[in-house]
C-alpha positions as CSV (number, residue, x, y, z in Angstrom):
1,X,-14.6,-13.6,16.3
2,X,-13.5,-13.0,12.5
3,X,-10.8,-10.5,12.4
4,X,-12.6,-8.6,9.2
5,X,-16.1,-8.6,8.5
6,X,-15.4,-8.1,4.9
7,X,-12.7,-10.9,4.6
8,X,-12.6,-14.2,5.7
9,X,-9.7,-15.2,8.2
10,X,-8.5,-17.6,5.9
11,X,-7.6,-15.5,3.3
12,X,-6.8,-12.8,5.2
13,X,-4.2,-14.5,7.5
14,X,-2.9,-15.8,4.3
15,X,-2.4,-12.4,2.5
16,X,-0.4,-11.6,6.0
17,X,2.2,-14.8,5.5
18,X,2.1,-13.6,1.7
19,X,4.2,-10.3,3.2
20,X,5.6,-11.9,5.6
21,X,7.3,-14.4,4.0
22,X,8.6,-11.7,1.2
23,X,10.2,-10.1,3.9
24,X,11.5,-12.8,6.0
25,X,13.1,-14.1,3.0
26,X,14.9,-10.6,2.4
27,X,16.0,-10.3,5.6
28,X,17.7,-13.7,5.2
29,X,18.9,-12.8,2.4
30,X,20.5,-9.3,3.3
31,X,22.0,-10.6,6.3
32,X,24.0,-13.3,4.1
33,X,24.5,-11.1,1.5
34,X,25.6,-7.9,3.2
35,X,29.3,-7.7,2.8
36,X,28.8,-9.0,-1.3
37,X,26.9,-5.3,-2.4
38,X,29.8,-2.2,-2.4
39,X,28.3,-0.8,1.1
40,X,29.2,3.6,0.9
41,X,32.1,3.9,3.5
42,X,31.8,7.6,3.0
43,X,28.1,7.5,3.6
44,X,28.3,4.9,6.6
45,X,30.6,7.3,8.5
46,X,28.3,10.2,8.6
47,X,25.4,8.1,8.8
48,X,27.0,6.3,12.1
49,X,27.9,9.9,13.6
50,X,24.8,12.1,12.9
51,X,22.7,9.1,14.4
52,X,25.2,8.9,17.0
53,X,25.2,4.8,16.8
54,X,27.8,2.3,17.0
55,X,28.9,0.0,13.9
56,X,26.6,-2.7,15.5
57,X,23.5,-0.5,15.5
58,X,24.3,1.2,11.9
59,X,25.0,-2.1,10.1
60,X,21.5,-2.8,11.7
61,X,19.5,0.2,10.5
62,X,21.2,-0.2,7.5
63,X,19.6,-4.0,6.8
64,X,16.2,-2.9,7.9
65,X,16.6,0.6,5.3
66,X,17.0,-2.5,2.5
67,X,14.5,-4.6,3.8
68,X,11.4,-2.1,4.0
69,X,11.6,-0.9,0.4
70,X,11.1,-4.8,-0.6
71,X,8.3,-4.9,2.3
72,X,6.2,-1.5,0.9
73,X,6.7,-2.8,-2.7
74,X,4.5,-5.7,-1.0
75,X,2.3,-4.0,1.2
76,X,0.6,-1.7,-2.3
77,X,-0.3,-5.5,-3.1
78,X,-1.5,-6.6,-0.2
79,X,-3.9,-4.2,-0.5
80,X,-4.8,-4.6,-3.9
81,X,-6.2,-8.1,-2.6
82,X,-7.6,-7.8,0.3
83,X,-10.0,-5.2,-1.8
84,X,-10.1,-7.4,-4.4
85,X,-11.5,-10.0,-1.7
86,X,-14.4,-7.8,-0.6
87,X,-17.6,-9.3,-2.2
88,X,-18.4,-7.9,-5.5
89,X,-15.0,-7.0,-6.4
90,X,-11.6,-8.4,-8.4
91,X,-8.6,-8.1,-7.7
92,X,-7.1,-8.1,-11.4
93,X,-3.7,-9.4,-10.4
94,X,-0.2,-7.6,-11.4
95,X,0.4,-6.7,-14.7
96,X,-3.0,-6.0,-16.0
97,X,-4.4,-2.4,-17.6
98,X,-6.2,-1.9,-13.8
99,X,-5.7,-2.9,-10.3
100,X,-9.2,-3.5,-9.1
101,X,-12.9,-3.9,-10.9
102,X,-16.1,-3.8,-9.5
103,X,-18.6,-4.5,-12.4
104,X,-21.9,-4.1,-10.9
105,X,-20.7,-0.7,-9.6
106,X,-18.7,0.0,-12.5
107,X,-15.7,1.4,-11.0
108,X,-12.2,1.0,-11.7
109,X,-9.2,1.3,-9.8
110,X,-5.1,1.8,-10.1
111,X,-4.3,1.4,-6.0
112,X,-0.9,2.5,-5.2
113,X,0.6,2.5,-1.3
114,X,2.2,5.6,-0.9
115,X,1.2,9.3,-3.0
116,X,5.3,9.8,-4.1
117,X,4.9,5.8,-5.7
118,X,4.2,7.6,-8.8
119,X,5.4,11.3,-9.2
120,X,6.0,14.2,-11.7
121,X,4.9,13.9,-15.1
122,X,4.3,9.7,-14.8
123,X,0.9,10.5,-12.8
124,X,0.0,12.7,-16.3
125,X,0.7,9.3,-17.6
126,X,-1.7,7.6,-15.0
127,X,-4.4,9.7,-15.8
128,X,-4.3,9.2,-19.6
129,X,-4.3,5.7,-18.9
130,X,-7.2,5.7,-16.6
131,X,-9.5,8.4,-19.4
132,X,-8.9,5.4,-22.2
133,X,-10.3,3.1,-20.0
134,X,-13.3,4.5,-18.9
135,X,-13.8,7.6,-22.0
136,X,-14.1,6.4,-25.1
137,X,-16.9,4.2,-26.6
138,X,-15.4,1.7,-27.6
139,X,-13.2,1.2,-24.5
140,X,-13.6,-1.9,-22.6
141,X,-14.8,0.1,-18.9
142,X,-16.9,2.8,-20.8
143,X,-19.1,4.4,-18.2
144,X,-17.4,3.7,-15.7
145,X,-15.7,6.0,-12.6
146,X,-11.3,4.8,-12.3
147,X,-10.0,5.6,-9.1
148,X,-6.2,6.3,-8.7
149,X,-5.8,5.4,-5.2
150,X,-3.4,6.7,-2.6
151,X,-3.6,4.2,0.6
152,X,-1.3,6.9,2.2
153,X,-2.5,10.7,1.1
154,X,0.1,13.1,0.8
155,X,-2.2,15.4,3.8
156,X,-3.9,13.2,7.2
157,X,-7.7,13.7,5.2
158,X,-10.3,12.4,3.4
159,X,-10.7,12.9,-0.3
160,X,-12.8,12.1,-3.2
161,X,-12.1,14.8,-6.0
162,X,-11.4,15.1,-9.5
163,X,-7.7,13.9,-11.0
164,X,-6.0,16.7,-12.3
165,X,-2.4,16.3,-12.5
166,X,0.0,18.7,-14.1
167,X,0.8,17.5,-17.9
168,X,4.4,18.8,-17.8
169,X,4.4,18.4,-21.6
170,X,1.5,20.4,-22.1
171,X,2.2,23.1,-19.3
172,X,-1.0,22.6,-18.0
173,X,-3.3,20.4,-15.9
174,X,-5.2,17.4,-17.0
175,X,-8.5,17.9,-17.9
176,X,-11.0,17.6,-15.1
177,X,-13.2,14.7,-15.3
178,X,-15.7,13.4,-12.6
179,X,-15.1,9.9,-14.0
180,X,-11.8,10.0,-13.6
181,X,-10.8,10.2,-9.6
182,X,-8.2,10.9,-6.8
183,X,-9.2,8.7,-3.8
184,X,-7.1,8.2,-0.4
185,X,-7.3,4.7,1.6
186,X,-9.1,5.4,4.1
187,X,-11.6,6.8,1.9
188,X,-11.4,4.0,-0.8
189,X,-12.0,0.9,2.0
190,X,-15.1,2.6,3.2
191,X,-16.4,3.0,-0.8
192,X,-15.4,-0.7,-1.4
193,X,-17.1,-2.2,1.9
194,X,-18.9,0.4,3.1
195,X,-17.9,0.3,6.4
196,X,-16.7,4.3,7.5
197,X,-13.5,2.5,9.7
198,X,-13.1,-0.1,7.6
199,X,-9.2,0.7,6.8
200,X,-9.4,1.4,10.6
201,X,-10.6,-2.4,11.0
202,X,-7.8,-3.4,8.9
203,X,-5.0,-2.0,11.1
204,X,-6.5,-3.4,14.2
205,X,-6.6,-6.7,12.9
206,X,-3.3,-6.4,11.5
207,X,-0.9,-7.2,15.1
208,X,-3.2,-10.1,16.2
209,X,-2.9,-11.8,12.5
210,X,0.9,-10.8,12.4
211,X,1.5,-12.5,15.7
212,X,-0.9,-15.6,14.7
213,X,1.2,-16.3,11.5
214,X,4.8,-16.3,13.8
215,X,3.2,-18.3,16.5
216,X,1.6,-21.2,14.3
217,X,3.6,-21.0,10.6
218,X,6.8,-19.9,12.2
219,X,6.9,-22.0,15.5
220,X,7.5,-18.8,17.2
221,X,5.0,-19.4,20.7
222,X,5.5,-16.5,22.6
223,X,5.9,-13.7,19.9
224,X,4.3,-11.0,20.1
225,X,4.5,-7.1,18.6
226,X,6.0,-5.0,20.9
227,X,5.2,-0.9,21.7
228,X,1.7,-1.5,19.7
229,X,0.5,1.9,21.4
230,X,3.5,3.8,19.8
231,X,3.3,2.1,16.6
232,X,-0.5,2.7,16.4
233,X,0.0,6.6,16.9
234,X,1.6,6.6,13.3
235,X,-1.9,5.4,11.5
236,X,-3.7,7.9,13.4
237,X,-1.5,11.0,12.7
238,X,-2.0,9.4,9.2
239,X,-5.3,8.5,8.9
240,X,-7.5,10.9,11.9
241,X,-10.6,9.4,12.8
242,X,-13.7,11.2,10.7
């Protein structure tokens, strides 16, 4: 049985090593590298005695705290292109004016993981961007609707609405266009494959293809992901079933 029915296995247990190698490799590289970056003394006392953990457990908190930002840097991209795999769409790649294009729906999209990855008067900046892509005549998307996606919503709901951030500059709020949108994840995986649970589909599949990678690519037999219940309760307080 295919883990997605809007992905093939292949690529999607690749996308999965993608991550997984990124942080593998920064976890190898914090553990060597620990003692070579200034480490807060002052901050590693309190940190120790408010958590009430030895050195042994801090010093390992501490390398997972560095690992994860590398690790949700990665994760905004892997889902860039596993919605970029979906049929009829493109995953544009980093570094380009958009994220994600679907010309035979003529949408556009800017997916980011988290709804503080861009903040303050930079998401006055997004939307700009986004209006000359998709506003003008002459622009290269003209007609169509940009998305600026939020795979993790600031609020545990559903939204499609208008993008109207505050121009700080301006002291007021971007101009309200239905072509110009604020989308969450759970919302944009059901527009992009129509499925209602598809981001739902996504997590589910997520352990078994995590454990696949380590047991074949990583000569690891017998792991597995442990607490799966507990770690599952975190998407749903995020993401509450429709």
């Amino acid at each position: 049985m295919a883990y997605l029915s809007y992905i093939n296995d292949e690529q999607f247990l690749a996308l999965v090593k993608e991550v997984l190698d990124i942080g593998i490799a920064k976890k190898t590289e914090v553990e060597q590298d620990f003692h070579k970056n200034v480490i807060d003394p002052f901050a590693a006392l309190f940190d120790a005695a408010v958590s009430g953990v030895d050195h042994d457990a801090w010093k390992n908190a501490e390398m997972v705290r560095q690992c994860q930002k590398t690790l949700t840097n990665h994760i905004g991209t892997l889902h860039q292109k596993i919605l970029g795999a979906v049929a009829g769409w493109q995953d544009m790649g980093v570094g380009q004016v958009v994220d994600l294009v679907c010309h035979e729906r003529k949408i556009i999209a800017e997916v980011k993981n988290k709804f503080n990855t861009v903040s303050g008067g930079k998401l006055a900046e997004q939307y700009y961007s986004l209006e000359r892509l998709v506003e003008p005549k002459t622009s290269q998307y003209k007609g169509y609707t940009a998305y600026f996606v939020n795979i993790i919503p600031k609020k545990p709901k559903r939204q499609d609405i208008a993008f109207e951030p505050s121009d700080k500059e301006k002291g007021i709020k971007c101009p309200r266009k239905d072509s110009i949108r604020l989308i969450d994840g759970a919302s944009f995986y059901t527009l992009v494959t129509g499925r209602e649970l598809a981001l739902h589909e996504f997590y589910n599949a997520l352990p078994q293809a995590i454990e696949a990678v380590f047991q074949s690519h990583y000569q690891q037999p017998n792991f597995e992901i442990l607490d799966l219940a507990r770690f599952r309760h975190y998407f749903e307080l995020a993401y509450p079933a429709p």
